[in-house]
Biotite code that builds the C-alpha atoms (Angstrom):
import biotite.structure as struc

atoms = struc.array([
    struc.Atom([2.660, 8.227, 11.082], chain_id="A", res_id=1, res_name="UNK", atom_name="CA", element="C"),
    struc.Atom([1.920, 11.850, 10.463], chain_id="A", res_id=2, res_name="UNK", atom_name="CA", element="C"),
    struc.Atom([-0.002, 13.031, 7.853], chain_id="A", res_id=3, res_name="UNK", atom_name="CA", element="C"),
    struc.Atom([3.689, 14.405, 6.131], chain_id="A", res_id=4, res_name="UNK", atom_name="CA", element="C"),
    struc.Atom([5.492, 11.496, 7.006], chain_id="A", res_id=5, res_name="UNK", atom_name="CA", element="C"),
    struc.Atom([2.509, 9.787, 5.225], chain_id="A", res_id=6, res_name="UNK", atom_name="CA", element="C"),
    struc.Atom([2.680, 11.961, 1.987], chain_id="A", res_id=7, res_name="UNK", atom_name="CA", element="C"),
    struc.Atom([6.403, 11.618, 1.375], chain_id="A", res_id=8, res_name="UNK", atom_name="CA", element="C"),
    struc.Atom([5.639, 8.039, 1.504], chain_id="A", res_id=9, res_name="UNK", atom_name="CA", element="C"),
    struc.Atom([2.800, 8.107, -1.029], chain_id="A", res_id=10, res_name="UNK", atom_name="CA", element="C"),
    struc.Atom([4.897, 10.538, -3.372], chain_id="A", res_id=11, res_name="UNK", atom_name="CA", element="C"),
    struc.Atom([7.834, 7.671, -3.330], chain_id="A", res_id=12, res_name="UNK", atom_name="CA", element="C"),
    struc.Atom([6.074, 4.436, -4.180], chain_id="A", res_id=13, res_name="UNK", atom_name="CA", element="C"),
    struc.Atom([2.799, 5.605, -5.256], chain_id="A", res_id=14, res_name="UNK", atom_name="CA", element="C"),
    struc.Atom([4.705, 5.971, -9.108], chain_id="A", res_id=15, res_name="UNK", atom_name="CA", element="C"),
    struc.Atom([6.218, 2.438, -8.715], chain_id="A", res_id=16, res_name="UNK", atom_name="CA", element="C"),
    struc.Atom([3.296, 1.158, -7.951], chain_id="A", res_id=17, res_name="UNK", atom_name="CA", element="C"),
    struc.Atom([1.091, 2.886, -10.230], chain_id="A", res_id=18, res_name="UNK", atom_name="CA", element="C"),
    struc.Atom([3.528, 2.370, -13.497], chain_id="A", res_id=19, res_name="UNK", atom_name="CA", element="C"),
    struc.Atom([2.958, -1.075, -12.489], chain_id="A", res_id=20, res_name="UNK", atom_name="CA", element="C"),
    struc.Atom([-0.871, -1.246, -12.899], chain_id="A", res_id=21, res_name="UNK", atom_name="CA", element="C"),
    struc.Atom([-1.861, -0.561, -9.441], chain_id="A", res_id=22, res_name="UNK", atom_name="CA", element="C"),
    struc.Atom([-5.697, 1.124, -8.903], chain_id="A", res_id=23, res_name="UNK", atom_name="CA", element="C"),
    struc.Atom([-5.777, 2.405, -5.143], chain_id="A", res_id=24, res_name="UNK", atom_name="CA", element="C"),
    struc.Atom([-8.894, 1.837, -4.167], chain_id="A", res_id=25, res_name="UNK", atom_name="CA", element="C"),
    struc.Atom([-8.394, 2.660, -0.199], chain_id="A", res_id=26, res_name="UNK", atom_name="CA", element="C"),
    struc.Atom([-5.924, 5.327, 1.246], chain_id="A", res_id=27, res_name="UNK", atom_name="CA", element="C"),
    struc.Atom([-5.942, 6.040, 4.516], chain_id="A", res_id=28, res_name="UNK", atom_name="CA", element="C"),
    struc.Atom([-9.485, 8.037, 5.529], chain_id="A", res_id=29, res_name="UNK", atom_name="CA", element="C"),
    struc.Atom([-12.035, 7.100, 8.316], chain_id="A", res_id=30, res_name="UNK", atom_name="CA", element="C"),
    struc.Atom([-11.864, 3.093, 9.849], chain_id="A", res_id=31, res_name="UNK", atom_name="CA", element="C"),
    struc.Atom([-14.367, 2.027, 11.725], chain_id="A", res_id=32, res_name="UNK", atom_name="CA", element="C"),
    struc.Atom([-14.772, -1.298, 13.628], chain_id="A", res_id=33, res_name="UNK", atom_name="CA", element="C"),
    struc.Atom([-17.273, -3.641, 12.608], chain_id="A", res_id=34, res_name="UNK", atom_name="CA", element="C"),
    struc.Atom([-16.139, -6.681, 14.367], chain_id="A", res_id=35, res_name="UNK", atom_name="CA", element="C"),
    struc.Atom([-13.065, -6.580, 16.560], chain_id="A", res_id=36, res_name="UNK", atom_name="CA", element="C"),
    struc.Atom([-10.358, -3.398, 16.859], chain_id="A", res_id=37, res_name="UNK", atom_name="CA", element="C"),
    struc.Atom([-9.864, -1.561, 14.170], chain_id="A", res_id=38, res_name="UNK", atom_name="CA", element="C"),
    struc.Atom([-5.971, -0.903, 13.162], chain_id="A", res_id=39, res_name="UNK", atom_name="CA", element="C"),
    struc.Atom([-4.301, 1.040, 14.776], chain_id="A", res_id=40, res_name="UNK", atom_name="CA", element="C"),
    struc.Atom([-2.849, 2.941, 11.756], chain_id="A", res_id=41, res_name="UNK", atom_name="CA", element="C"),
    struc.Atom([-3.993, 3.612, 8.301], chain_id="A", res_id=42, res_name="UNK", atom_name="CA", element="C"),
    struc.Atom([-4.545, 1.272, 5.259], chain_id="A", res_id=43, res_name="UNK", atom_name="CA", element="C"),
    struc.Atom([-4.061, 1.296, 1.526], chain_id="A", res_id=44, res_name="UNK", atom_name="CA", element="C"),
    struc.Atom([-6.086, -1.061, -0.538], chain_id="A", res_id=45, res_name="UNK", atom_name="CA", element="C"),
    struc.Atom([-4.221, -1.553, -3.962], chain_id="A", res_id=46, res_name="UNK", atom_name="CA", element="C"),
    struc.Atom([-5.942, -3.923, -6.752], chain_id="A", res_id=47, res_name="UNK", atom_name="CA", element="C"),
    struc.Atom([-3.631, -5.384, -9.706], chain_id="A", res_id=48, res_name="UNK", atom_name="CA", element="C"),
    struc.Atom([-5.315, -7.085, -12.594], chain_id="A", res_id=49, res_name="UNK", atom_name="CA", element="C"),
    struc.Atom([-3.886, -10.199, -11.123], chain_id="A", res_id=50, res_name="UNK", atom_name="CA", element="C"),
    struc.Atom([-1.383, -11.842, -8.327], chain_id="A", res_id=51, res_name="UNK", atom_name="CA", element="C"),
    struc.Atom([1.770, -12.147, -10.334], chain_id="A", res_id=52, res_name="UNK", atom_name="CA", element="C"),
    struc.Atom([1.634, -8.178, -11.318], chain_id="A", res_id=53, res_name="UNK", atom_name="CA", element="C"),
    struc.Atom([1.145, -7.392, -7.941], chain_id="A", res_id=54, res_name="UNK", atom_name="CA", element="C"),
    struc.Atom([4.087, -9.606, -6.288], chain_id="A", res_id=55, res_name="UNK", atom_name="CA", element="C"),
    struc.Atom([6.402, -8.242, -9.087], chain_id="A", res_id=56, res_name="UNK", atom_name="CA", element="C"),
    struc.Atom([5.545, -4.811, -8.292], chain_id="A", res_id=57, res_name="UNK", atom_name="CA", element="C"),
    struc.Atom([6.120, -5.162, -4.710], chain_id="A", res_id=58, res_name="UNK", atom_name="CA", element="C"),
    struc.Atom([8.782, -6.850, -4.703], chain_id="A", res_id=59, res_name="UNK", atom_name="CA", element="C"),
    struc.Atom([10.809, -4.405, -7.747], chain_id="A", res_id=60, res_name="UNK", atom_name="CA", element="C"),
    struc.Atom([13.807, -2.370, -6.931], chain_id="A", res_id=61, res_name="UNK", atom_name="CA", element="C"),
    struc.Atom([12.221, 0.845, -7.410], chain_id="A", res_id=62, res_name="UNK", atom_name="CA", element="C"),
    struc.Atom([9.345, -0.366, -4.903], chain_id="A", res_id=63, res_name="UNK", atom_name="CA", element="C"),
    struc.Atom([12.047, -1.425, -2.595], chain_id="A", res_id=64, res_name="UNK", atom_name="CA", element="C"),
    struc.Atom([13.973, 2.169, -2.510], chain_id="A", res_id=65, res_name="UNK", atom_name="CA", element="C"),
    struc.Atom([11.001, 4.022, -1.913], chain_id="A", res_id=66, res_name="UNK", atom_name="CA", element="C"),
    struc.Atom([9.724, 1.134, 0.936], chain_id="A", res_id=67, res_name="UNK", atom_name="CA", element="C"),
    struc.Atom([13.252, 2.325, 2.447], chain_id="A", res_id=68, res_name="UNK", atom_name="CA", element="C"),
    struc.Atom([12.462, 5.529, 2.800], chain_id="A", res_id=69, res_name="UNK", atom_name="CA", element="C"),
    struc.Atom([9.023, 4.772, 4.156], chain_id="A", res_id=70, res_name="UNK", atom_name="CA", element="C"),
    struc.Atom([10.243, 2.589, 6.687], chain_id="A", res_id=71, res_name="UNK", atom_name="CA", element="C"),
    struc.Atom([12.333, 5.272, 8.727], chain_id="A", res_id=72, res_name="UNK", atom_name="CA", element="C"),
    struc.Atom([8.968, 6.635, 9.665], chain_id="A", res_id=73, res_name="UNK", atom_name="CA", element="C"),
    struc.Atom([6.784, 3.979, 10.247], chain_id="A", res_id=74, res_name="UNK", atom_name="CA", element="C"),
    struc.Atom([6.418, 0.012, 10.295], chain_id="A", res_id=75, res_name="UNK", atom_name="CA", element="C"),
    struc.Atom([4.437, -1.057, 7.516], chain_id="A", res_id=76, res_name="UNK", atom_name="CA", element="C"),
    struc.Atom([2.562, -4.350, 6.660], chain_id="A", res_id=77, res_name="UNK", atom_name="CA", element="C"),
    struc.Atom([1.574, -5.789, 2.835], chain_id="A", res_id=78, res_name="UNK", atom_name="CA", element="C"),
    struc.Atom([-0.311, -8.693, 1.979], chain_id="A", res_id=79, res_name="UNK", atom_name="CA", element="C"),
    struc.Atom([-1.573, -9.766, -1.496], chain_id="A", res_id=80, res_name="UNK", atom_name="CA", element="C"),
    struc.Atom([-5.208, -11.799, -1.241], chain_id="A", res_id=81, res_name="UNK", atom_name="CA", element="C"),
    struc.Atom([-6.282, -12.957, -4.526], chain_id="A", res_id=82, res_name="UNK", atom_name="CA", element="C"),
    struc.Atom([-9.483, -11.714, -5.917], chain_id="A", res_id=83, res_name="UNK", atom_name="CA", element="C"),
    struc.Atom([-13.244, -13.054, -7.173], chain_id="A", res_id=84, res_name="UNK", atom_name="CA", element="C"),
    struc.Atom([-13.526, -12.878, -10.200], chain_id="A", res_id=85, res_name="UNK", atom_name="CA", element="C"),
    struc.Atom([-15.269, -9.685, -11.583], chain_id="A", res_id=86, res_name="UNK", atom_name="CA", element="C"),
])
């Protein structure tokens, strides 16, 4: 993904995500391998103050449109891993 293929992503579910309580923590920027390959394309990190807020926000229409547009430029992967407690 280009870097403006990347931001017209971020400008269309970045609000969805964020009206929804999302905190990006991690957005792209330097990987390096500690054990194993790295991937091969960038990552988000997104915390939500808990599982359910995060599968609802993913999985709203307004996430979904945006994810549409996102996905004529490059394949993306999500997965929701619940948390320590802080």
């Amino acid at each position: 993904m280009r870097s403006s293929q990347l931001l017209i992503q971020r400008k269309a579910e970045a609000p969805h995500l964020l009206a929804a309580g999302a905190k990006f923590l991690v957005a792209g920027g330097k990987t390096a391998a500690i054990f194993g390959e790295p991937p091969k394309s960038r990552i988000a990190v997104v915390a939500f103050e808990n599982m359910d807020k995060a599968l609802a926000a993913y999985s709203s229409a307004a996430y979904k449109e945006a994810l549409a547009i996102g996905s004529k430029y490059a394949k993306f992967h999500a997965y929701a891993i619940e948390g320590l407690p802080q």
